[in-house]
N, C-alpha and C positions, 0 to 999 in steps of 0.2 A: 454595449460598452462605449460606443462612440458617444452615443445619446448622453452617455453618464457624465465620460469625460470632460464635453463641451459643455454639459451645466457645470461642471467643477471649474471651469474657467469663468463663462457668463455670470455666476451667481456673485463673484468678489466685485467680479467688476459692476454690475450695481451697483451691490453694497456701495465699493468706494465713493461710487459718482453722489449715490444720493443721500449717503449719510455723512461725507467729506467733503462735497463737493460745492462750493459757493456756484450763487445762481447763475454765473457765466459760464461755470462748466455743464450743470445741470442744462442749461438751454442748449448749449454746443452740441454735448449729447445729442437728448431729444432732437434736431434739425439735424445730425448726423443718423439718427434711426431713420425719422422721414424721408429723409431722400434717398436711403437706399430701398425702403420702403416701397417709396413710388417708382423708384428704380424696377422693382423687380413685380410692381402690378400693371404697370405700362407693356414690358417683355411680356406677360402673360396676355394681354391684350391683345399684343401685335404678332402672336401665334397666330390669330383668326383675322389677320390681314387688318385692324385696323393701325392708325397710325397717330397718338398721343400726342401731344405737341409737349414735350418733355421740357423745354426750356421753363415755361410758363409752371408749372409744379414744383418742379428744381426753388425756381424764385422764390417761390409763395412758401417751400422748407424754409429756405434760408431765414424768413422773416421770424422764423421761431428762435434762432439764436441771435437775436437784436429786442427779443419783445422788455428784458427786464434792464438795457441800456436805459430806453424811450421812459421819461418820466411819468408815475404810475395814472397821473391824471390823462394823460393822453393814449394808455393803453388799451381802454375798451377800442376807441376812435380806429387806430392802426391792426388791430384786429379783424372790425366790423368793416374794414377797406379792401380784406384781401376775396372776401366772397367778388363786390360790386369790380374791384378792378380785374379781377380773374377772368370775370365773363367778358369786361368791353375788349382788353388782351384779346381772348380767343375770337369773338367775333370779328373784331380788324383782322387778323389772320384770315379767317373765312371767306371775309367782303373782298380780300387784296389777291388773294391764294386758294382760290378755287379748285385749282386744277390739284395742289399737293393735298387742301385740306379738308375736310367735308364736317356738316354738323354733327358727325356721329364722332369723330373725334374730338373735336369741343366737348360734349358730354363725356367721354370719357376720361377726360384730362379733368373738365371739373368735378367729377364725381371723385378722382383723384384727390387731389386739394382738400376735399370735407373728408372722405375717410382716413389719408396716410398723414395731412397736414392739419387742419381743426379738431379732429378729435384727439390726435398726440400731446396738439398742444396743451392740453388741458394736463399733462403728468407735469411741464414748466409751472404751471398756476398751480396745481394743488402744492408742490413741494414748497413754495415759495408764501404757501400762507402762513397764520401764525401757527406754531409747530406744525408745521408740514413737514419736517424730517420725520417726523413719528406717524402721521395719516397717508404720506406716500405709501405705507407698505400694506393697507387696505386693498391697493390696486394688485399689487401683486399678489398678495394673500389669496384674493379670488381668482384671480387667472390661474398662476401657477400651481395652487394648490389644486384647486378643482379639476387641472389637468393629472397631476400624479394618481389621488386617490380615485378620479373615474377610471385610469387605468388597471390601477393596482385594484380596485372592485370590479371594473367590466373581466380582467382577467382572471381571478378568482371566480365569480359566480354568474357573470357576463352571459345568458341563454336567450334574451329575449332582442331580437335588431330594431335601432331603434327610429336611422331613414334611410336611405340609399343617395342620399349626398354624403353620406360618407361611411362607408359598411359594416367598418371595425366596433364603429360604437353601439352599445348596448341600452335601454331604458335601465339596468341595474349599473351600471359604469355611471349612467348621468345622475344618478339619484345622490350615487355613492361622492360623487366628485361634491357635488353641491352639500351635502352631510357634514364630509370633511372637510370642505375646506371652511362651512360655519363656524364648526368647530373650535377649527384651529385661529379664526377671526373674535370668537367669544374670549378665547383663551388669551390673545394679543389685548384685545381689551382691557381684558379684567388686571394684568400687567402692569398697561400705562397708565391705568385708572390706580394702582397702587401704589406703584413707584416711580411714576412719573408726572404726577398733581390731576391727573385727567380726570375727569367727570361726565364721560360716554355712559348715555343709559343702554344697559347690555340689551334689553329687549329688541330697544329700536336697533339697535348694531347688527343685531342678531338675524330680523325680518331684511333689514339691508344686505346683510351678507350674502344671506339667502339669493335676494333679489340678482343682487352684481353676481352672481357663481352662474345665474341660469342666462342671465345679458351676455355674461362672460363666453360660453356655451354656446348661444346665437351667432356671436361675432366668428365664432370658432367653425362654425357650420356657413357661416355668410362666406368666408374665405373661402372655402370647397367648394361652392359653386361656384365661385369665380374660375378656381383652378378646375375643374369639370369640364365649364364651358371651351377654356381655354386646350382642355388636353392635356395638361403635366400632373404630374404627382406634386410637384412640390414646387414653389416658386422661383428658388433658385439650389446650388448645395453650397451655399457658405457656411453655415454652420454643422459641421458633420454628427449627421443620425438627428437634425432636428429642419436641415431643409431651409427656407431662405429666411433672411428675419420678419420679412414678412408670417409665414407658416409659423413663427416664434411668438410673435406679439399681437396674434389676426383677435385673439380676445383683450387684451389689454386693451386694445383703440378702442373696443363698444364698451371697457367697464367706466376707463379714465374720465370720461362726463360725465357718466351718473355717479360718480364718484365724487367728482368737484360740484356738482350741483345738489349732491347728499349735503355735502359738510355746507355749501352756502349757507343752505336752512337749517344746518344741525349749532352752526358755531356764529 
């Protein structure tokens, strides 16, 4: 019931952000997901004694809600600066602060940076292409859908385990997730290809869908070992029955680039 409630909440708010939302709020968002994000992969980290250098991540979110200020010819540039300036950051810390900081912290603050900040950003750039109100919800279609129906199918007929990074799940749960949520991506398709002037070839949408539901799926399992290594169940309990938004959107961040690097080539 918790689980239900809090999507009954999450799911408007969305909606409102990315189908109401001009690109200042859409980025504000997204650099408000990421930093709690790295908020809550850092804490997980620093269960097993290491120590993140959280300012330096912090930063590098924020740069997500300033990306569609910066005029769009200068925006690959400010982009391709937060990897190069991330690392000289951490290493001046290391060179000056030996004693608080060590290079296993540096790697795990940048390792931070590309998964909770470079791959989110990409949900800022797909919305923001041309109709990206309507190709945004490709992302979610896969994540979110492929979560419901691999449950609603690993619970029904769910007999075969499918790793032990994470126990619950079944080879018929992940079949079923990826199935449905194609499904319900052909079906989205076939929609804005009708009543919305689009011209998506369903096949290729189709073999995509596919693809981002099993990426989706990975992301979802990459998150569990992290939390594994760390010890917790769950990343944080901000969202009640669904765990921290981290544990929320650990598949969105690995669908949102192959997602924006689909439509480069598709549009």
């Amino acid at each position: 019931m918790k689980r239900v409630l809090s999507s009954a909440v999450l799911v408007p708010v969305v909606l409102i952000v990315f189908l109401l939302g001009n690109k200042y709020i859409v980025d504000i968002f997204v650099g408000m997901v990421a930093i709690r994000c790295l908020h809550e992969l850092f804490h997980a980290f620093e269960q097993k004694g290491h120590h993140p250098v959280k300012w330096v991540g912090y930063l590098s979110a924020i740069t997500i809600m300033f990306i569609h200020i910066i005029p769009t010819k200068y925006l690959p540039v400010i982009i391709g600066t937060i990897i190069p300036t991330s690392i000289l950051l951490l290493f001046i810390l290391v060179i000056f602060k030996k004693a608080k900081i060590n290079i296993i912290d540096t790697v795990i603050t940048f390792f931070g940076i590309c998964y909770c900040v470079l791959l989110l950003m990409c949900m800022s750039l797909i919305r923001e292409m041309e109709n990206g109100k309507f190709l945004i919800w490709y992302v979610f279609l896969a994540s979110w859908l492929t979560d419901v129906f691999a449950y609603l199918v690993g619970k029904a007929i769910g007999k075969h385990h499918f790793t032990d990074i994470s126990p619950k799940k079944t080879i018929e749960g992940c079949i079923g997730g990826t199935v449905g949520s194609a499904i319900c991506i052909i079906t989205y398709t076939l929609l804005i290809n009708n009543f919305a002037g689009f011209n998506i070839n369903v096949t290729l949408i189709t073999l995509a869908g596919i693809l981002l539901s099993i990426i989706g799926q990975i992301g979802d399992l990459s998150a569990s070992v992290i939390k594994r290594y760390a010890g917790i169940k769950d990343y944080s309990d901000l969202i009640p029955g669904h765990g921290g938004m981290l544990d929320r959107v650990d598949s969105v961040i690995f669908i949102a680039p192959f997602t924006y690097l689909l439509f480069i080539m598709i549009f």
